[in-house]
N, CA, C and O atoms as a MOPAC input file, in Angstrom:
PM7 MOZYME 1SCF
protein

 N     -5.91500 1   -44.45500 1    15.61800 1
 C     -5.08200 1   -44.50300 1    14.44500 1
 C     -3.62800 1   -44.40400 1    14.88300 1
 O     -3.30600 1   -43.56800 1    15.72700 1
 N     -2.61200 1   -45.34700 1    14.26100 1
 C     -1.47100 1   -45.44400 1    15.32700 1
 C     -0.44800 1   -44.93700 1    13.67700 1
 O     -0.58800 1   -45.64200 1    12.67800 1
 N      0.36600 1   -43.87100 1    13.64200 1
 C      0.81000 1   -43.52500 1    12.88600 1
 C      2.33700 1   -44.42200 1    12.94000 1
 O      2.66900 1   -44.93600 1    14.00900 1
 N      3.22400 1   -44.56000 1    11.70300 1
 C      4.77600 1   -45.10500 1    11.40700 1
 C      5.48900 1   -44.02400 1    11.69000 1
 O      5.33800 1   -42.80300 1    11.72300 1
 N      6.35100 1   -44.85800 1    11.89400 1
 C      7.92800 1   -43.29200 1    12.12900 1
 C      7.34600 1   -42.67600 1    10.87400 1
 O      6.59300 1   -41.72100 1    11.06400 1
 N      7.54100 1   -43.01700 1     9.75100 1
 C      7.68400 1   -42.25100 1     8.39500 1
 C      6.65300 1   -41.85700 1     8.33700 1
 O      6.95800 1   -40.77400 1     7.83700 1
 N      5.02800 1   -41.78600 1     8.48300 1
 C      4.27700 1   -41.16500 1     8.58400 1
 C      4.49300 1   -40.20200 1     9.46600 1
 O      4.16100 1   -39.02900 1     9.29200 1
 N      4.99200 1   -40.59600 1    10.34200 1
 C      4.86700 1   -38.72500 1    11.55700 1
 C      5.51300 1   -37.82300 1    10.99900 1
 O      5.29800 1   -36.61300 1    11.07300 1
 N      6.59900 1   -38.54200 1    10.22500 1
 C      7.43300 1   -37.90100 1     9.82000 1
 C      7.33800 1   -36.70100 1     8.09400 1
 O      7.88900 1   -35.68400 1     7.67100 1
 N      6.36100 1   -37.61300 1     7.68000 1
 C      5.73200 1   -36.68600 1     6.49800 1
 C      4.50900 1   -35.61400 1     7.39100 1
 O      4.16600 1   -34.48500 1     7.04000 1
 N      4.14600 1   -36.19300 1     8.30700 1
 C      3.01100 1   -35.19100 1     8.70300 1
 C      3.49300 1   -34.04200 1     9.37300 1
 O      2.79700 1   -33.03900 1     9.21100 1
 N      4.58300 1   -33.90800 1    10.14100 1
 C      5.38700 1   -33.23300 1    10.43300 1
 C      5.76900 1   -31.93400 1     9.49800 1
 O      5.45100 1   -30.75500 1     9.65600 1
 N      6.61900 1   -32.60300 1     8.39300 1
 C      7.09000 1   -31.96400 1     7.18300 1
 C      6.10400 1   -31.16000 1     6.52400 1
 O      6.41900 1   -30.09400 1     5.99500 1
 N      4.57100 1   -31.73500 1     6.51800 1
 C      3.56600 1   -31.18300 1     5.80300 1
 C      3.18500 1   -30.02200 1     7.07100 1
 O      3.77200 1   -28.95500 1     6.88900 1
 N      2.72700 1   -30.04000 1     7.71700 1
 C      2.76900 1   -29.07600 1     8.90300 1
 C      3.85000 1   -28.04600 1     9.03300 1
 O      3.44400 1   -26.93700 1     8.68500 1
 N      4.96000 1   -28.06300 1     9.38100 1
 C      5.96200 1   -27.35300 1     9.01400 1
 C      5.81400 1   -26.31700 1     8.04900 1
 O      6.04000 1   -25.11600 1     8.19600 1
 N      5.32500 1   -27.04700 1     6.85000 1
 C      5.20700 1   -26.08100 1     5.76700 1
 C      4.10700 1   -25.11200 1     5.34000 1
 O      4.20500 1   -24.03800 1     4.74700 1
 N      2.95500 1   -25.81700 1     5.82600 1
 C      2.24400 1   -25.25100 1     5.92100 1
 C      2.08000 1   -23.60500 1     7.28800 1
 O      1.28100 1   -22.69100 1     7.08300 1
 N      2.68200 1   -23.63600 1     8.07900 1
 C      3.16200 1   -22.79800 1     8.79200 1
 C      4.18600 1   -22.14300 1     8.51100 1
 O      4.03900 1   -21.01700 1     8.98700 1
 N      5.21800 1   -22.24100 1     7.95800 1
 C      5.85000 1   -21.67600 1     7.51300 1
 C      5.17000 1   -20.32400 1     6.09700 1
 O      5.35700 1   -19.10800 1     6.05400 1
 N      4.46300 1   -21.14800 1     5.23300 1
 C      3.57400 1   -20.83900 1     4.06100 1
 C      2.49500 1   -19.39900 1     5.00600 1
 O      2.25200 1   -18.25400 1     4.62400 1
 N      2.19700 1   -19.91000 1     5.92400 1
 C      1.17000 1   -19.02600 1     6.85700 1
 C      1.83800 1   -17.52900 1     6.99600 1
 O      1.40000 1   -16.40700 1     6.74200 1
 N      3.08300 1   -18.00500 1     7.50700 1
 C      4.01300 1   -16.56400 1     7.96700 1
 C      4.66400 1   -15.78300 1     7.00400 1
 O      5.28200 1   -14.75700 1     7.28800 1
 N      4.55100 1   -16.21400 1     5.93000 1
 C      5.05400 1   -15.55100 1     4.97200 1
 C      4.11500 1   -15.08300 1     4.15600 1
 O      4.37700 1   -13.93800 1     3.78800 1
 N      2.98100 1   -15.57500 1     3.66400 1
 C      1.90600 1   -15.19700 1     3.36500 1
 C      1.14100 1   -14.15000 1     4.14900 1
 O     -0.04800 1   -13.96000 1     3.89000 1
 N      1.85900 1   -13.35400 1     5.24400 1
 C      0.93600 1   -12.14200 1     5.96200 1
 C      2.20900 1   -11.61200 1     6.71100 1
 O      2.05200 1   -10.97800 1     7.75500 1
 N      3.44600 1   -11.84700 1     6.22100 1
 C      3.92300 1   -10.97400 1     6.39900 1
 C      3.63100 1    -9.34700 1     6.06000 1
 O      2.70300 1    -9.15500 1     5.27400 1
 N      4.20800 1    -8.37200 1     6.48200 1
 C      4.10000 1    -7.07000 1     5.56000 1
 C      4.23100 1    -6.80300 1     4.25300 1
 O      5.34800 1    -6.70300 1     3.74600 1
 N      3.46400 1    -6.70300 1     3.77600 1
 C      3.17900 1    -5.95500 1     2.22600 1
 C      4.31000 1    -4.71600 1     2.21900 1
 O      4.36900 1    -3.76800 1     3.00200 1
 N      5.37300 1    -5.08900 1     0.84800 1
 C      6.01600 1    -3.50000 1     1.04900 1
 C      4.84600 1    -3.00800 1    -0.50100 1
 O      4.25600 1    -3.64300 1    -1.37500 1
 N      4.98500 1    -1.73400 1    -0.17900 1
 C      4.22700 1    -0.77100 1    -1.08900 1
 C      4.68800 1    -0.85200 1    -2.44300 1
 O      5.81800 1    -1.15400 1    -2.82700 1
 N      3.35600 1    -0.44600 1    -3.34300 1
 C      3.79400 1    -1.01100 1    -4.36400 1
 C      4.26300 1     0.37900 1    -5.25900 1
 O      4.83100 1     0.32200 1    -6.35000 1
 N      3.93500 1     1.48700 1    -4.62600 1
 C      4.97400 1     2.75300 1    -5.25000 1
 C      5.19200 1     3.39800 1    -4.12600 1
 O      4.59100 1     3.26000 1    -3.06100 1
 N      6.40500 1     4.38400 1    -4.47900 1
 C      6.89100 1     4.97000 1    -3.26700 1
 C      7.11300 1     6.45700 1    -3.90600 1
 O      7.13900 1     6.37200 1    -5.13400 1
 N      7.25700 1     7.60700 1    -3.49900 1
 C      7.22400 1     8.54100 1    -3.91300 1
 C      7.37700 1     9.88500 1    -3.18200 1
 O      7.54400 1     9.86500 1    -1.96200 1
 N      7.32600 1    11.19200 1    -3.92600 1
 C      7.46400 1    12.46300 1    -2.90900 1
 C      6.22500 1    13.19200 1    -3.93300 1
 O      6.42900 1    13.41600 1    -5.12600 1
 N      4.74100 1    13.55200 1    -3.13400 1
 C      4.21900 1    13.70700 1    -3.81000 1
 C      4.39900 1    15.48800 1    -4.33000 1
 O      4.97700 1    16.28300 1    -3.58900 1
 N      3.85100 1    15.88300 1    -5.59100 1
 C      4.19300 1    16.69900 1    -6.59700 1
 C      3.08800 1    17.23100 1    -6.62200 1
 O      3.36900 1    18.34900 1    -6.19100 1
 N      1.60400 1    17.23800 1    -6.89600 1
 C      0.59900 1    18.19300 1    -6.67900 1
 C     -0.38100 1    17.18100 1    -6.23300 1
 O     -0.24800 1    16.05400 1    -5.75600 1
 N     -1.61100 1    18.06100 1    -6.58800 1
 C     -2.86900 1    17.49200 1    -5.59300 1
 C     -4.06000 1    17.65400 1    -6.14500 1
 O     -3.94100 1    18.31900 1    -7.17400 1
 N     -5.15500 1    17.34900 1    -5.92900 1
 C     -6.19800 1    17.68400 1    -5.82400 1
 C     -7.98200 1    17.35600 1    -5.07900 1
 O     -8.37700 1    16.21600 1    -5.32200 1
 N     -8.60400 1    17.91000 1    -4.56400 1
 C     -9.30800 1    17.45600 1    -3.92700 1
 C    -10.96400 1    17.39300 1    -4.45200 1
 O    -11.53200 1    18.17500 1    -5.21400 1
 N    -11.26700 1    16.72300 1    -4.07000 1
 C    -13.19800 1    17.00600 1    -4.78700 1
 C    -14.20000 1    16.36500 1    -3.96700 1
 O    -13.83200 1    15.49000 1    -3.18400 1
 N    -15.45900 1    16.69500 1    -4.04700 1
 C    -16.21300 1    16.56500 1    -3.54900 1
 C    -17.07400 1    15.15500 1    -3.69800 1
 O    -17.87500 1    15.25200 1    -4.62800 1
 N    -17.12400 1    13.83700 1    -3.01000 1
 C    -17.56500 1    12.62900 1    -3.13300 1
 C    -19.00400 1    12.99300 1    -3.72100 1
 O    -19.47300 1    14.10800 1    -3.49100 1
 N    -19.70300 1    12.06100 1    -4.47600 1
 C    -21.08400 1    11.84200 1    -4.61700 1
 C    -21.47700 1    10.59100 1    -4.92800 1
 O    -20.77200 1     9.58400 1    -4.85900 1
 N    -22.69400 1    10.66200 1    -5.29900 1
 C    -22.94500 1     8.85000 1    -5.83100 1
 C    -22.39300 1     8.53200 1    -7.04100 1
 O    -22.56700 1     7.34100 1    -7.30300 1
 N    -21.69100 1     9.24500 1    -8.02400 1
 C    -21.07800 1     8.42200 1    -8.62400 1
 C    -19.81200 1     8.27700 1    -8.85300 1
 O    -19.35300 1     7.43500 1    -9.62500 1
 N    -18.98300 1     9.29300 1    -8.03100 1
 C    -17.74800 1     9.89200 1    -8.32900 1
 C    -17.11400 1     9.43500 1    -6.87900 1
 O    -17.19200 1    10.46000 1    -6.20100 1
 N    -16.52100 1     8.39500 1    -6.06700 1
 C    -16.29400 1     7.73800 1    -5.00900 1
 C    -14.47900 1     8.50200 1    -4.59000 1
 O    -13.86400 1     8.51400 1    -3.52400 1
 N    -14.24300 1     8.85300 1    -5.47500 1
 C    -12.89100 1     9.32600 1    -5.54300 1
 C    -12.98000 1    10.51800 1    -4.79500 1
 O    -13.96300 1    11.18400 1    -5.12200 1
 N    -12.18700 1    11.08900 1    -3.76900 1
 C    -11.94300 1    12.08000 1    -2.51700 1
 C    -10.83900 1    12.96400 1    -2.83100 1
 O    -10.86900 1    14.16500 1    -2.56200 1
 N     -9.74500 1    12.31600 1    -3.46700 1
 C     -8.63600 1    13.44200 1    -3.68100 1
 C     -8.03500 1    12.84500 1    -4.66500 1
 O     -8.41500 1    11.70100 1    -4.91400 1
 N     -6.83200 1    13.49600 1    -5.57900 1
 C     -5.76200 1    12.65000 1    -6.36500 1
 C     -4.35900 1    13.23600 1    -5.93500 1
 O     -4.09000 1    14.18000 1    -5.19200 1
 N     -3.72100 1    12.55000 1    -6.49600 1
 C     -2.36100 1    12.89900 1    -6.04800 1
 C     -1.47000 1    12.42800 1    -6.86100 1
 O     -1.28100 1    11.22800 1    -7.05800 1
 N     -0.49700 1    13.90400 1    -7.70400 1
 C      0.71900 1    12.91000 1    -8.57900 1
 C      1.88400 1    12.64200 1    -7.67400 1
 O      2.17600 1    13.48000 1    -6.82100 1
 N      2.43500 1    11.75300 1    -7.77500 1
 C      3.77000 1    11.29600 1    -7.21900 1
 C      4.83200 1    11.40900 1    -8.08200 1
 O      4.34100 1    11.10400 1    -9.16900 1
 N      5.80500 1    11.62300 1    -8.22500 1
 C      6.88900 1    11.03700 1    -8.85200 1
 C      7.35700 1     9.61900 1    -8.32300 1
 O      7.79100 1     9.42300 1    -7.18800 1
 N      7.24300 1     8.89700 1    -9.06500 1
 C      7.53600 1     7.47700 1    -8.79900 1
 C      8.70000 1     7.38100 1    -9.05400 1
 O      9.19700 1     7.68500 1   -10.13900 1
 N      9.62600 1     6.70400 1    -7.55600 1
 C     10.96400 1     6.44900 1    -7.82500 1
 C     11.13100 1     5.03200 1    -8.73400 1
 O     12.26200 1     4.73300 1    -9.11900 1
 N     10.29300 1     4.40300 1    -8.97700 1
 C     10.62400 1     3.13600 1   -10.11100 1
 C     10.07200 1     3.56800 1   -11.34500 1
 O      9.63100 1     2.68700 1   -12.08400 1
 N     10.01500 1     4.63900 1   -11.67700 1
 C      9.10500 1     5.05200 1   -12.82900 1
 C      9.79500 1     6.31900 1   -13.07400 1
 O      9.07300 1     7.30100 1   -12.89800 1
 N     10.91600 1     6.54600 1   -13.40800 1
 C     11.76600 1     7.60400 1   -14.15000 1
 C     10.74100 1     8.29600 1   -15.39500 1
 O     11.23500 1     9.31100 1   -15.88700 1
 N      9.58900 1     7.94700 1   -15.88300 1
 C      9.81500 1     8.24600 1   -17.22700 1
 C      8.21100 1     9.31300 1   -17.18400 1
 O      7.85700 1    10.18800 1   -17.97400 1
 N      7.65500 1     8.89000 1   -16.17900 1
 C      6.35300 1     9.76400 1   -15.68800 1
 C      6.02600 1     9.65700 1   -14.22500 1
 O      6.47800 1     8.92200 1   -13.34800 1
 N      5.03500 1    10.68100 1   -14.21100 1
 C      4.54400 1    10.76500 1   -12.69800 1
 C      2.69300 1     9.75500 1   -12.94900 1
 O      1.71500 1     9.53200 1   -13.66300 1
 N      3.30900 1     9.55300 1   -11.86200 1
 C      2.02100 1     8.49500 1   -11.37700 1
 C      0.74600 1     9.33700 1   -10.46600 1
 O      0.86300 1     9.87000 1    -9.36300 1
 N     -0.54600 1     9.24100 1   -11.38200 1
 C     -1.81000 1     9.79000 1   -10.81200 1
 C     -2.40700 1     8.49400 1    -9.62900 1
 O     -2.72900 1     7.33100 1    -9.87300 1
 N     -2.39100 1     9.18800 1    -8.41100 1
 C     -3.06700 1     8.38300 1    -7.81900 1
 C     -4.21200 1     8.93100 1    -6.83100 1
 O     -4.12300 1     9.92300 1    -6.10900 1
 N     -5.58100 1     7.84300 1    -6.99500 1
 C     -6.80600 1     7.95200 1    -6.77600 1
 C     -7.00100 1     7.56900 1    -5.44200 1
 O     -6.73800 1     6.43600 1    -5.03800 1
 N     -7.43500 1     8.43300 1    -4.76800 1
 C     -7.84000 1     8.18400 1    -3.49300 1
 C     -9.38900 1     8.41000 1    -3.07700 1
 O     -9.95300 1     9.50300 1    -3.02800 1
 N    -10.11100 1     6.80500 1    -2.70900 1
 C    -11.31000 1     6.63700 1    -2.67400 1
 C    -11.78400 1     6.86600 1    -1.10900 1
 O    -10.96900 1     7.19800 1    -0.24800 1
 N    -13.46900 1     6.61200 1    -0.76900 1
 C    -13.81600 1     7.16600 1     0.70300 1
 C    -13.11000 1     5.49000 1     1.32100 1
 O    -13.00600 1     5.31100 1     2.53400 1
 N    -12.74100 1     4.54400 1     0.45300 1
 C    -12.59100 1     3.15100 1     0.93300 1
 C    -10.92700 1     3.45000 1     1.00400 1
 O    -10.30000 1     2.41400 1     1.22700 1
 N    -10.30700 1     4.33900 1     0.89800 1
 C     -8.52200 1     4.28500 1     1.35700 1
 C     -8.39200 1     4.69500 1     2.82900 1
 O     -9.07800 1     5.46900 1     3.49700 1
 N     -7.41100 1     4.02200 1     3.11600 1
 C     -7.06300 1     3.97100 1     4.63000 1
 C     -5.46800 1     5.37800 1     4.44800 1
 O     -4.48700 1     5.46800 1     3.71000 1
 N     -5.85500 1     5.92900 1     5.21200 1
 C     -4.65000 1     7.31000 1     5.25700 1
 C     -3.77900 1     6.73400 1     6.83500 1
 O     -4.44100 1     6.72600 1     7.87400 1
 N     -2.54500 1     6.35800 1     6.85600 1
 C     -1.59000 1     6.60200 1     8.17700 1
 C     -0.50300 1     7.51200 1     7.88500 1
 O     -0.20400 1     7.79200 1     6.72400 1
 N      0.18800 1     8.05400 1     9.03900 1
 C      0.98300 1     8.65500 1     9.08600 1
 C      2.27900 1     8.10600 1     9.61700 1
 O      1.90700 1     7.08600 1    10.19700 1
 N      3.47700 1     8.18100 1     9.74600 1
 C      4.63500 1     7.26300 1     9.90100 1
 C      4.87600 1     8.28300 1    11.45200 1
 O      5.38800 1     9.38300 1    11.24500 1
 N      4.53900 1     7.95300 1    12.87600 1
 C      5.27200 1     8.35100 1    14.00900 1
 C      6.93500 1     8.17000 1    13.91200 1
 O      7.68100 1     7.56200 1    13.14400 1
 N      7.09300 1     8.87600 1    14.89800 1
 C      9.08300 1     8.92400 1    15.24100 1
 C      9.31500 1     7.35100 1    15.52000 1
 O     10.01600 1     6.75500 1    14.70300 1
 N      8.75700 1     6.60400 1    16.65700 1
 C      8.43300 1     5.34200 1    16.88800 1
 C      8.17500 1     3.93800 1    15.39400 1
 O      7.79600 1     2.76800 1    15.46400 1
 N      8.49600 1     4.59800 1    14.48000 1
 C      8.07900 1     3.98700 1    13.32100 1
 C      6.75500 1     3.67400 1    13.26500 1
 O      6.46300 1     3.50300 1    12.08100 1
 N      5.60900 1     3.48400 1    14.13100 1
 C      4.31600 1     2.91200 1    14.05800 1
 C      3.53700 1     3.67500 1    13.28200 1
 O      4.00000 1     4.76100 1    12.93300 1
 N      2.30100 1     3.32200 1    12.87400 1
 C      1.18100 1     3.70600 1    11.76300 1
 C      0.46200 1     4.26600 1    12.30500 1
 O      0.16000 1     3.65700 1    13.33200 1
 N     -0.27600 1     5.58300 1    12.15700 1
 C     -1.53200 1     6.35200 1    12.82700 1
 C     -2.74500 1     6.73100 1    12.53500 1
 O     -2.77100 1     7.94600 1    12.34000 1
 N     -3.62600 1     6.29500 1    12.43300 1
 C     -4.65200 1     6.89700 1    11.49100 1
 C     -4.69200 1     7.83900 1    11.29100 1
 O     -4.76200 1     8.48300 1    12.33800 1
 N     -4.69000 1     8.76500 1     9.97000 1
 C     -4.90400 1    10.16700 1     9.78300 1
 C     -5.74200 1    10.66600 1     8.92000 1
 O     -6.59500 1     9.80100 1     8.72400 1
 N     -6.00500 1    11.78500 1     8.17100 1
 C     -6.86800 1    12.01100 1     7.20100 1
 C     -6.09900 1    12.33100 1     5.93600 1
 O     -4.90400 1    12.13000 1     5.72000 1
 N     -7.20900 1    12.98500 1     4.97000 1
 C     -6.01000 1    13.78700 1     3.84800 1
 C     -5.21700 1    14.31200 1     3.72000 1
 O     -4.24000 1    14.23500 1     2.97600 1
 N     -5.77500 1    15.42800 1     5.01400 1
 C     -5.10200 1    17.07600 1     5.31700 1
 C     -3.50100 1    16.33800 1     5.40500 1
 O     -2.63900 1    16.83300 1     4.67900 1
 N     -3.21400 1    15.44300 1     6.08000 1
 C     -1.56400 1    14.81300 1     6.37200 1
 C     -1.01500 1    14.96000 1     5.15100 1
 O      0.17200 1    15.28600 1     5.12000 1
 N     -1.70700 1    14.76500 1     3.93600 1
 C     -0.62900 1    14.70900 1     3.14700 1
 C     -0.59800 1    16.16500 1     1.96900 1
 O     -1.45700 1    16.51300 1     1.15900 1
 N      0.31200 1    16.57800 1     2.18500 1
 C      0.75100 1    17.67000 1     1.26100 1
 C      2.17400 1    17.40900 1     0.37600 1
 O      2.98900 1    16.48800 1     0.42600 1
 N      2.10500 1    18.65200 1    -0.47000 1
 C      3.08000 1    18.97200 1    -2.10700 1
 C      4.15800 1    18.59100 1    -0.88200 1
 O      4.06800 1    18.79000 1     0.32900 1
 N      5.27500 1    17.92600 1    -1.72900 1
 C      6.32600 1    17.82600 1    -0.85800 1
 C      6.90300 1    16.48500 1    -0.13000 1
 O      8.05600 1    16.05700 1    -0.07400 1
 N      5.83400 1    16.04000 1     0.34300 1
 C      5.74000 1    14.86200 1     1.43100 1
 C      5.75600 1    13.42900 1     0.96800 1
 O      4.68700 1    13.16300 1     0.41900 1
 N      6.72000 1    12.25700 1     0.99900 1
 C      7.11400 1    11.39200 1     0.56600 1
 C      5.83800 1    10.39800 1     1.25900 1
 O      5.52100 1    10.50900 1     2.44300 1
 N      5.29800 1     9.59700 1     0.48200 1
 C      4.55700 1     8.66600 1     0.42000 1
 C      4.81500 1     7.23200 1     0.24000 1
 O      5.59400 1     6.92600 1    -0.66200 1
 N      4.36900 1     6.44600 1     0.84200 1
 C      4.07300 1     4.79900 1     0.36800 1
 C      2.60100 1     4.34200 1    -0.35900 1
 O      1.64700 1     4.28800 1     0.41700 1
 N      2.39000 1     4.07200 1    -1.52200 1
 C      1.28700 1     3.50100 1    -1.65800 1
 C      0.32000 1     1.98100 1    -1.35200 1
 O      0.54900 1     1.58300 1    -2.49400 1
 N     -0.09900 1     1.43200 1    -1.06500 1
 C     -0.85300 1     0.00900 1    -1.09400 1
 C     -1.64200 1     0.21500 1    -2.41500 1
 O     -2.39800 1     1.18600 1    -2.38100 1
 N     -1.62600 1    -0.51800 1    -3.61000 1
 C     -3.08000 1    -0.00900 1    -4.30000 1
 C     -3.71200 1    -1.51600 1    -4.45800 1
 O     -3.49300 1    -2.57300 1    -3.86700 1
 N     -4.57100 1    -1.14700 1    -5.49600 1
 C     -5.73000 1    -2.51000 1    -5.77900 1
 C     -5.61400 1    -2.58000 1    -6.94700 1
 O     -5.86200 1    -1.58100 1    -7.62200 1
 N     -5.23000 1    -3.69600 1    -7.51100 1
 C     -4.92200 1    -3.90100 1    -9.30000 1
 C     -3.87600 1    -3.47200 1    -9.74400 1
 O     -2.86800 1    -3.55500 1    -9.04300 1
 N     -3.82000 1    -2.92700 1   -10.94900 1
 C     -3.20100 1    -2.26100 1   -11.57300 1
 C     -3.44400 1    -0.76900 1   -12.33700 1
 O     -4.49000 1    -0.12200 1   -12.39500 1
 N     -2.10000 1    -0.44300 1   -12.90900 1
 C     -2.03400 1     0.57900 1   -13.16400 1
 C     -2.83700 1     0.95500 1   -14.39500 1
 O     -2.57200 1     0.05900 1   -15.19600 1
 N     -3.80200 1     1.92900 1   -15.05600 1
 C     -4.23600 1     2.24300 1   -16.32400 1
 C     -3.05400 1     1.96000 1   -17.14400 1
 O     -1.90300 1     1.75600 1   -16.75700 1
 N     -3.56600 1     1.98100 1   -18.46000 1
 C     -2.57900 1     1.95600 1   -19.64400 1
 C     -2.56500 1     3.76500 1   -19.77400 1
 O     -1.68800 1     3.94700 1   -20.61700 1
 N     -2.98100 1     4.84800 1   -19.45000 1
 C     -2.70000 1     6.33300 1   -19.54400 1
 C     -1.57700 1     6.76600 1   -19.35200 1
 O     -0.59600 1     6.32400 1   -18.75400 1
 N     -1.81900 1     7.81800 1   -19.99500 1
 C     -0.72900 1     9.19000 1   -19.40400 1
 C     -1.34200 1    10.23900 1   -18.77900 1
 O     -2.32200 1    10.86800 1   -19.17900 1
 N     -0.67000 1    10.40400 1   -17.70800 1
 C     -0.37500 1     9.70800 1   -16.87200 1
 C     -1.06800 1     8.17900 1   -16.52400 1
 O     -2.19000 1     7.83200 1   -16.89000 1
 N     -0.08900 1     7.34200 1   -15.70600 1
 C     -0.66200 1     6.31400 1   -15.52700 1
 C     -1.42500 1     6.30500 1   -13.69100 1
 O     -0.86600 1     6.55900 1   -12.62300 1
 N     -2.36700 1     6.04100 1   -13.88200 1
 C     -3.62400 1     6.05400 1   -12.74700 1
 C     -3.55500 1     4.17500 1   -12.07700 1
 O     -3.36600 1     3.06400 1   -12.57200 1
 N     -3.82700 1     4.73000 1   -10.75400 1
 C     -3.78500 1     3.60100 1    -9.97000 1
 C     -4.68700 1     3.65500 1    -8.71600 1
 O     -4.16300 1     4.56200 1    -8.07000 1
 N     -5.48500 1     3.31500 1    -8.17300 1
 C     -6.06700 1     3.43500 1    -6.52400 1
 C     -5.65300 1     2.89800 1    -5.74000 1
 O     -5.29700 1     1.72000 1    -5.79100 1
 N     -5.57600 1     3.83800 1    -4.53700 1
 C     -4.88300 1     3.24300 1    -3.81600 1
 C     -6.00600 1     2.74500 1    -2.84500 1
 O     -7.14100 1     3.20100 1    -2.71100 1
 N     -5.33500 1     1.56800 1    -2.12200 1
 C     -5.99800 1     0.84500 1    -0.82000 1
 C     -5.58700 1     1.59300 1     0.49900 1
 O     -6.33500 1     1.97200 1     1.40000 1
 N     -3.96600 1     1.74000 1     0.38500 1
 C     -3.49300 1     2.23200 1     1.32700 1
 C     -2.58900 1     3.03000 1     1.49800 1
 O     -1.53400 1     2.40100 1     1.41000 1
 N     -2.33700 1     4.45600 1     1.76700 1
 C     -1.29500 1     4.88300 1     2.05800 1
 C     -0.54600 1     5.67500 1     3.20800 1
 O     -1.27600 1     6.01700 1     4.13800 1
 N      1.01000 1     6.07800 1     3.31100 1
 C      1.75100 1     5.71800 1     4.37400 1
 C      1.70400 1     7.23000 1     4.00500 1
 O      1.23100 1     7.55200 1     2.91500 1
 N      2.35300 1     8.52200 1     5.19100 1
 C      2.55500 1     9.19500 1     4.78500 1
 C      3.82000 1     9.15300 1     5.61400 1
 O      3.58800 1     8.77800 1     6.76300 1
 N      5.65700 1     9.55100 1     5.26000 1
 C      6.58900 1     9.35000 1     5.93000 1
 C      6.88100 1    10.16900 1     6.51500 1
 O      6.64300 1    11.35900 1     6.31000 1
 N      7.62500 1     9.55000 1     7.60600 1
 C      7.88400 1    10.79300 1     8.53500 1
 C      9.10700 1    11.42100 1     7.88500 1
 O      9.87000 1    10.70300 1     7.23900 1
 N      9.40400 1    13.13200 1     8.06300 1
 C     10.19600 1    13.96800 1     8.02600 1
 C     11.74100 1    13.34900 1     7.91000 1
 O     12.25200 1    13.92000 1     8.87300 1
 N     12.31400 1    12.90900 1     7.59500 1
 C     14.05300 1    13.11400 1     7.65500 1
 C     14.55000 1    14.25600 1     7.81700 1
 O     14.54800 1    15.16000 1     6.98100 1
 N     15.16400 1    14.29800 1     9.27700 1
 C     15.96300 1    15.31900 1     9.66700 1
 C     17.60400 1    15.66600 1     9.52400 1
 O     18.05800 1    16.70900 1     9.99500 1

């Protein structure tokens, strides 16, 4: 198959974009709340209750309430190193006090508080 200038030249363009489309499409996810979390609570998993801990945040885009968030045995916990990199950690990392990133899945309940699960969250490192 012997392609035209102007064909290479659209196939090119279509390629291009499609790579381009690639790298931006998996870039980093920024979080979809950010916060300093405010209390806690923890419970015991079973078969029907999948939820491990909750946690209110004060949500810095959300002046008007604090945000309940659900943490399932399926959430991924990191911790933010000095190095900026991600660490696997557990619950215990995050305590009253400690500024958070969330990842969640869906959306938020229509409640009050408003409830969300998370997929993923960051726990930040200290500012000194």
């Amino acid at each position: 198959m012997k392609l035209s200038p102007i064909q290479m030249i659209i196939l090119l363009v279509v390629l291009a974009g499609f790579v381009i489309g690639t790298y931006f499409a998996t870039v980093d996810q920024l979080p979809n709340l950010s916060g300093k979390v405010i209390g806690n609570t923890t419970s015991t998993p079973n078969a029907t209750n999948q939820t491990i801990a909750t946690f209110y945040i004060a949500d810095e885009s959300n002046n008007t309430s604090n945000t309940l968030i659900l943490v399932k045995n399926s959430t991924k916990i990191y911790k933010e190193t000095k190095d900026n990199n991600e660490v696997e950690t557990n619950i215990t990392a995050i305590n009253n006090g400690c500024k958070i990133d969330v990842y969640t899945v869906g959306d938020s309940s229509d409640t009050i508080p408003p409830q969300i699960t998370a997929e993923k969250i960051v726990v930040k490192k200290e500012k000194k």
